[in-house]
N, C-alpha and C positions, 0 to 999 in steps of 0.2 A: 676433377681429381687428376692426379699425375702418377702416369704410369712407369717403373722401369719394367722394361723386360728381355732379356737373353736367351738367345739359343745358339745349340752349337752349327757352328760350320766348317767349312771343310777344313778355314785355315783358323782356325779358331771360335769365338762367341761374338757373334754382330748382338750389338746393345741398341736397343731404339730407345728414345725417351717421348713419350706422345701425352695428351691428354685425353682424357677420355669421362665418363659419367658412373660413377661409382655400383658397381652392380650389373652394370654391363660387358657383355662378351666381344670380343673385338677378333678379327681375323685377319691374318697378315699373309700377302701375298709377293712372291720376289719375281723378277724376271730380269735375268741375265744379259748384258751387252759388252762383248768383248772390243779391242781396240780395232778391229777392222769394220763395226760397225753391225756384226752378227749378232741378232737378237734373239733370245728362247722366246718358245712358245707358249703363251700364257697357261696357268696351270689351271686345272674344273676344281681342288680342292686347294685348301689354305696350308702353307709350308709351317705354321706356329699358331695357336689361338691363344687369348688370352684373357681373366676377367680383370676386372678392375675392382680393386678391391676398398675400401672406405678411407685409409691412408693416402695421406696427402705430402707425402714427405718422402723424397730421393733419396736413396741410397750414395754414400759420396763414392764419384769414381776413385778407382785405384790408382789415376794417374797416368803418364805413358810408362812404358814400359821397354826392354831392350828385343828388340822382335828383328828379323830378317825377314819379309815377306819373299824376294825373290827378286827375279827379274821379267819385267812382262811388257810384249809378249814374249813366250818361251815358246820353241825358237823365235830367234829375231831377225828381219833382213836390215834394217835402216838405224839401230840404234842398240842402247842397251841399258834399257830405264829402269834402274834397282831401288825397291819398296822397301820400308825400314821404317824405326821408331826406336829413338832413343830414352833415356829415363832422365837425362842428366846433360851438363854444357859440359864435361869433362870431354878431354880428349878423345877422338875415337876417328877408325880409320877403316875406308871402304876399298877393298880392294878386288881384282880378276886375275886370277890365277891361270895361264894353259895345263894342257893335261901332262906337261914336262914337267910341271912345280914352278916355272918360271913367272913370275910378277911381271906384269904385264900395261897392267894402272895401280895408283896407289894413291885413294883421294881424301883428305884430311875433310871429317865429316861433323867433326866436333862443336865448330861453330855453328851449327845450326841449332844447335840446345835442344831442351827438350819435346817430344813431340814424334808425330809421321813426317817423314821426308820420302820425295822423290827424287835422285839423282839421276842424268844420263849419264853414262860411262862414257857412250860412243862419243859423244863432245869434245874428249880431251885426248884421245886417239884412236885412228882407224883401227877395228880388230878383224881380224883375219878370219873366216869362216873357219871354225871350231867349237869343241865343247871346254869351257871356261868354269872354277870353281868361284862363288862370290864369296869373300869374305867379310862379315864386319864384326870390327873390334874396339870394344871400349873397356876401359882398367881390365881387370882379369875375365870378361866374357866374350866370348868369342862365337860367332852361328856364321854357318857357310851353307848355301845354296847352289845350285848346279843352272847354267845357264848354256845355249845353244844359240849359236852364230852362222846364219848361212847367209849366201849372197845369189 
């Protein structure tokens, strides 16, 4: 049988899709590794359990959707790589803001369609150690994240 199952997380709902034997309990365990290569410690007890139920049929995804995950890592020394997911190929625009208002980068993100994207910022110019607002904008929505730049 085939499972979906959701639970919430910090930055929203991680979705697994697994299989599994119908009437069975299953237990899901996460451990954490960040981009410097820091791992958590494995956990004694399960972070989600779940049964499996005699249905055999997925629930359809909702699709992507317009999401600003951030930039990470937050603080940054070497770069400035911002998380995202658009819903649509319409135009849409990634930008870094200083703490003056002033525009800084301004990256035409729209081509990439719909989906999770990774972009680095730091690529397209050096930024200055500072705290930088992220912007991303597609037709009338708009999500801004806060990002930190040290050297």
């Amino acid at each position: 049988m085939t499972q979906r199952f959701e639970y919430p997380g910090r930055d929203g709902i991680a979705t697994c899709v697994f299989f599994g034997v119908a009437g069975n309990t299953y237990a899901f365990y996460s451990v954490a590794r960040d981009s410097a290569g820091n791992v958590e410690d494995p956990h004694s007890t399960p972070d989600a359990t779940t049964m499996v139920g005699g249905v055999a049929a997925v629930p359809k995804s909702p699709g992507p959707r317009f999401y600003l995950a951030g930039a990470l890592p937050n603080p940054s020394r070497h770069g400035l790589r911002v998380w995202f997911s658009l819903p649509s190929p319409e135009p849409a625009w990634l930008e870094a803001v200083d703490v003056t208002g002033r525009r800084v980068i301004r990256v035409s993100v729209g081509a990439l369609g719909p989906g999770d994207h990774a972009v680095d910022l730091a690529d397209r110019t050096r930024l200055a150690p500072g705290v930088y607002w992220i912007r991303l904008t597609q037709a009338s929505r708009s999500m801004t994240a806060r990002a930190v730049v040290i050297h």
